[in-house]
N, C-alpha and C positions, 0 to 999 in steps of 0.2 A: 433398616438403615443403620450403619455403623455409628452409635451417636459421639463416639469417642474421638473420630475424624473432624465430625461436625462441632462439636467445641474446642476442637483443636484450632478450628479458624477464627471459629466467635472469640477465643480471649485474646485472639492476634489483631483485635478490630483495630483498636488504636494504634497498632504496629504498623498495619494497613495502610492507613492514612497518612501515618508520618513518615512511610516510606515514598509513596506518592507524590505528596507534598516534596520530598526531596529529591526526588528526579524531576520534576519540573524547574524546580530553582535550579539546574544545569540550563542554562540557553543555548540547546543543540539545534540554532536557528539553519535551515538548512534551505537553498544557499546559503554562505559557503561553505558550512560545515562547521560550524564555532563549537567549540566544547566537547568534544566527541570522544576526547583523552581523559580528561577527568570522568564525564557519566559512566564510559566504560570501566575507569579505575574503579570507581565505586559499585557499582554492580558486583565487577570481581571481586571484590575485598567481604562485601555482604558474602557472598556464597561460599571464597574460600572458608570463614568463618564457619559456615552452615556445614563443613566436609569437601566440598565439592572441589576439585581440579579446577585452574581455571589458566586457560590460553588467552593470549591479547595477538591479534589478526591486524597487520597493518596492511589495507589494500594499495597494495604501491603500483602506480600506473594506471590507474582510473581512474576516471572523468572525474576531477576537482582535489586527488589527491593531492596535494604541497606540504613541505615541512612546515606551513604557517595553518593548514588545515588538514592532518593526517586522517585516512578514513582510518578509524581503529576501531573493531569489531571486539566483543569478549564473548568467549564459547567456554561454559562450565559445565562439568557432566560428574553424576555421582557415581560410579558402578555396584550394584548391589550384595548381594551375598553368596549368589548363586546363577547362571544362567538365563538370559532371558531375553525380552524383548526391549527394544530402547525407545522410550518416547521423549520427543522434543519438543520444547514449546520456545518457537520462538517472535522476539519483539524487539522492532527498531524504533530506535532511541531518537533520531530526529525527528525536527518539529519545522510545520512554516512558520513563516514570520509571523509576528503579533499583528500588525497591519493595525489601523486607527477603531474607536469605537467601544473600547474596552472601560470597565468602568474599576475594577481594579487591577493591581501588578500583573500584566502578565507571566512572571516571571515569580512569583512571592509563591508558590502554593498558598494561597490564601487558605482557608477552612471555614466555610460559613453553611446551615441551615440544613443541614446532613451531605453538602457538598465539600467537593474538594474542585476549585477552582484553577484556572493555569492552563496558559498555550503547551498542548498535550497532555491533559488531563484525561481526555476523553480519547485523544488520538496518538501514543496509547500507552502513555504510561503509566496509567491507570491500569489497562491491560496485563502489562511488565509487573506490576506489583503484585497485583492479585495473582497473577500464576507463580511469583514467587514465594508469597505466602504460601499457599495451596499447595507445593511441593515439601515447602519443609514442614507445615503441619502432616503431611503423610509420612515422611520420613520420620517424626518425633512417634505417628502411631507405628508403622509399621517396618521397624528398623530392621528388618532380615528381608527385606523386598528382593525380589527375583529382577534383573535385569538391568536398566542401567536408565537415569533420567538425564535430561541437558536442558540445561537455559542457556538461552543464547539474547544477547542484544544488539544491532546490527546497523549500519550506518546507510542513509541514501535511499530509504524507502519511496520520500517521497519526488526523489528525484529517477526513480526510476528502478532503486536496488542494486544498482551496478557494480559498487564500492562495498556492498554490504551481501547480501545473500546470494548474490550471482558470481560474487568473486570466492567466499567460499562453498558453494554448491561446486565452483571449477577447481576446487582443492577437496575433494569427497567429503566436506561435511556435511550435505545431506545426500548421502546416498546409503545405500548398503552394503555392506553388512553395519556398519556402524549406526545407523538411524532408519528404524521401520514406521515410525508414527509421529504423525508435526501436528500440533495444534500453534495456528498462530490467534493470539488475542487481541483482534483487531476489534473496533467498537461497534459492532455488527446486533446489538441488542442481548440484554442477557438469558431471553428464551427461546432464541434465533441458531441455530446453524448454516453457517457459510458453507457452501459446496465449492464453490467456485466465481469463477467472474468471465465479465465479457471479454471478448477478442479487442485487438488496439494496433491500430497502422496511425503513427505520425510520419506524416510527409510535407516537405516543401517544395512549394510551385513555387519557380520562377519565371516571369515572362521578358520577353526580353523585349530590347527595343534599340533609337538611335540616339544618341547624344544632340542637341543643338541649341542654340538661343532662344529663350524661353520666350522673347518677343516676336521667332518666327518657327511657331511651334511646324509649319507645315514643309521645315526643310527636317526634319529627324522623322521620330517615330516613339508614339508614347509607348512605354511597358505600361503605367498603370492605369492607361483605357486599356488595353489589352487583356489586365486582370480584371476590370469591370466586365468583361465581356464573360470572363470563366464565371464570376461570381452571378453577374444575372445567369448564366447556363445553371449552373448549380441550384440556384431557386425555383427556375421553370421546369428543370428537368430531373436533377439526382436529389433533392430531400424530398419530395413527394413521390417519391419509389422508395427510399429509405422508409419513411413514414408507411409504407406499406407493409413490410417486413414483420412480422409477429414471431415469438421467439416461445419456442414450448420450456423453456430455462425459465423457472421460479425468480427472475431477477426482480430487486425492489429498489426505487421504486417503480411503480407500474408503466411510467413512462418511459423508461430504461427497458421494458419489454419489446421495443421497437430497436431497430438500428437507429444510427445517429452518427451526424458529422457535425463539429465544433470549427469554429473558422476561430482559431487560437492568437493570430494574428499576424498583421499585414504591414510590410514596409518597404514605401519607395521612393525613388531620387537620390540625388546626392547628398542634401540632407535630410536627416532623419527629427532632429533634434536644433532646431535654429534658435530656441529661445534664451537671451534675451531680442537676438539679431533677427537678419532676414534669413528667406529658403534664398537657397541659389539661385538664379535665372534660366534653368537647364534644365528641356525638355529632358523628361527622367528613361535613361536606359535599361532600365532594371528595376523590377518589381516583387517580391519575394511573398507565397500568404503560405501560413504554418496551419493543416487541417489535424483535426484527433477525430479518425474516424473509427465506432466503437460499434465489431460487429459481432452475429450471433454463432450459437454453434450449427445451425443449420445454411451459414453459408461457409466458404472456401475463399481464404487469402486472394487467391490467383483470381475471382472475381470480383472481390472487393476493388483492387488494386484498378480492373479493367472496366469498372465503372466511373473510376473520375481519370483513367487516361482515353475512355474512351469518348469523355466531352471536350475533354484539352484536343483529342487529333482530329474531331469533327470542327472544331473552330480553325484550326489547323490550316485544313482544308477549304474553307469559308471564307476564310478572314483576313483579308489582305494582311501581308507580311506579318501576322502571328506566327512566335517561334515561345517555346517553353523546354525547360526541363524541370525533371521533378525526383529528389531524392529521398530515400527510404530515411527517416531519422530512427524508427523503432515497432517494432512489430511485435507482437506477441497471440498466440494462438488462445480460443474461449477453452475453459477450464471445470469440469464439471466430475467432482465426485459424486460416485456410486454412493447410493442412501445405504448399502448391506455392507457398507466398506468399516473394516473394524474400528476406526478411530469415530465416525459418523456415531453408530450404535453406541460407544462405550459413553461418548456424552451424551447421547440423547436419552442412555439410563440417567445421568446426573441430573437431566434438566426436570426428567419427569421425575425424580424423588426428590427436587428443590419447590417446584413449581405445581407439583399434579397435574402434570398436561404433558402433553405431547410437544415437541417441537414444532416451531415453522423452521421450513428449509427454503432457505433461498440464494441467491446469487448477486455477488456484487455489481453494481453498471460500475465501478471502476475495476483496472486491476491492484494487484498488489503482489506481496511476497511470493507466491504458492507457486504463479508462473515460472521463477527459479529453480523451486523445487522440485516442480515437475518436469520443466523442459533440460535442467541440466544435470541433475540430481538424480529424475527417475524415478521419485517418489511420489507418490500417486496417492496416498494411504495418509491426505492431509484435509485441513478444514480450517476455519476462520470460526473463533469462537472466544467472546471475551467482554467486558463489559462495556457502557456508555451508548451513547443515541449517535447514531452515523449523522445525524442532521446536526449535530452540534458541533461536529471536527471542523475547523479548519475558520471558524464563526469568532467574532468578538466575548469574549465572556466563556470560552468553551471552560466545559465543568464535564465532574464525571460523580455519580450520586455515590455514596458511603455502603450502602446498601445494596446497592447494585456490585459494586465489588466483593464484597462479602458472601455474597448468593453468590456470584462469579465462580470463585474462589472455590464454593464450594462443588460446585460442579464440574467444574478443572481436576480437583483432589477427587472426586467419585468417580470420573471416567478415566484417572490414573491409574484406581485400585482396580479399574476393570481389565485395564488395556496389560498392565501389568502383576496380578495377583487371579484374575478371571473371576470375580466378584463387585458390586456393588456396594456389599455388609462387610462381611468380617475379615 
């Protein structure tokens, strides 16, 4: 083991922390994008310092961009001494809401009991941190490195990515020649490699219906009995087929090894929203329910899709004057890197000279970033790798351990010097 790399990160421990600590005090609450101009300022400003280039990527014309809420991406890349290969490590900078429950600031970087506390601590600026450390301690050992490194921080992850890694994968930052290898530090566990994640069709059902006076319901036509009727179909008939589905994808957790649909949610009538007042008296003409249905790599889009239109056109057919349409909101195909893929191995030496073990390899039940990469990018030669407990994201209180960053960190910098120098040591 190199041990000159490996104390390069240990006396960066408190640098670690208090850099952590200060990207969460940015509240890049997302919706609707608050803060996104400043976290990226400073990201860039750190790295300029470190050497590194650094670009700011304004996504103009995507979902939630405004002069009041710019998506602004920063992409910094170092180029080496000599020829080589590029590897990227990238992490977006939003965060959801704090939402109630929380017993300190979620906004303070708090520091307490070998944690670092704060909404995105764990999800993932804790992530963002440690791979920044992890870069410049290799570059302090190994300053005539062959080929070229990038960090990047990226806006709208959790809204989809659209604003952030989708709009630059559609400007060739992740593609080739310029970027052969992505590690994103998502909070997938620190002796975990991500390969991939599940498939995702969001779609909305509308059912339609007739307008009329709410005291003679039987001169209209309800939409939302009509949607009662999709929804008991869907109980009696499509999640106990879903529930059958087993998936040879290492996804965790175990429950996530089956197919699944989320009924994300339902709205209907005129009003939605009557409180302090009343509803309207109007039998409701429209009914709207939003499904997230999360499938495997052994099934096919095109039946995914013809499994919940093909209960919507059997009621159809059934059900006096049932009418629906249903639009595609967002789709994404399952994602699975190869275990022999050189980014896979180069960590999976770090994790075994951090840990003395072997990795688990597994699969996210949600998606994320990598879908970009791969679908628009064409980068294939990526992974989810980086510190914190996935059970803690998105939770009251999320934290992400000191320790666990620091191991991170250093297994990040070990399967740099792999991917780049073709070593583990020296």
């Amino acid at each position: 083991m190199n041990g000159r790399l490996l104390k390069a990160i240990d006396i960066r421990r408190d640098e670690l922390v208090a850099l952590t600590a200060d990207l969460i005090r940015f509240p890049t609450i997302n919706p609707p994008g608050e803060a996104y101009g400043p976290c990226a300022d400073y990201i860039g400003e750190r790295l300029r310092k470190s050497g590194f280039e650094t670009e700011f990527i304004r996504a103009e014309g995507t979902p939630g961009d405004t002069d009041r809420y710019p998506r602004i991406n920063v992409v910094a890349r170092l180029d080496g001494r000599s020829p080589g290969a590029c590897v990227h490590f990238n992490s977006h900078i939003d965060v959801v809401e704090a939402g109630d429950g929380w017993t300190v600031d979620p906004f303070a970087g708090t520091v307490r009991d070998g944690k670092v506390y704060g909404r995105g601590a764990c999800d993932m600026k804790g992530g963002l941190a440690a791979s920044i450390i992890a870069v410049e301690a290799f570059v302090e050992v190994f300053p005539d490195f062959p080929g070229a490194i990038e960090i990047s921080g990226t806006v709208d992850e959790e809204s989809g990515g659209f604003g952030g890694v989708a709009h630059l994968a559609g400007l060739g930052y992740f593609s080739k020649p310029r970027v052969d290898h992505v590690i994103i530090p998502e909070p997938l566990n620190k002796d975990r490699i991500c390969l991939g994640h599940r498939g995702v069709w969001w779609a909305e059902i509308e059912t339609k219906g007739e307008i009329a006076h709410g005291s003679m319901p039987f001169l209209g036509d309800n939409a939302v009995r009509h949607m009662g009727a999709v929804l008991q179909a869907f109980e009696d008939e499509l999640f106990p087929a879903l529930d059958r589905k087993i998936t040879r994808m290492p996804v965790v957790p175990e429950g996530a090894r089956r197919s699944t649909m989320n009924i994300n949610s339902i709205h209907g009538g005129q009003t939605e929203d009557f409180r302090p007042g009343l509803p309207s008296p109007n039998v409701p003409d429209s009914c709207r329910l939003t499904i997230d249905r999360r499938f495997l790599l052994e099934e096919d889009l095109a039946t995914v899709k013809a499994e919940v239109t093909g209960v919507l056109d059997r009621l159809k057919r059934e059900r006096k004057k049932f009418d629906y349409e249903i639009r595609d909101l967002m789709e994404v195909l399952p994602l699975m890197t190869e275990r022999d893929a050189p980014v896979v191995k180069a960590v999976a030496q770090g994790i075994h000279a951090i840990f003395d073990r072997e990795p688990d390899y597994v699969i996210s039940p949600g998606t994320y970033d990598q879908k970009h990469i791969a679908r628009i990018g064409h980068i294939y030669d990526c992974i989810a790798y980086g510190p914190g407990i996935l059970d803690l994201a998105h939770r009251p209180d999320e934290w992400v351990g000191i320790s666990d960053m620091v191991e991170s960190a250093k297994v990040m910098a070990i399967g740099l010097n792999v991917l780049l120098r073709g070593t583990a040591t020296g």
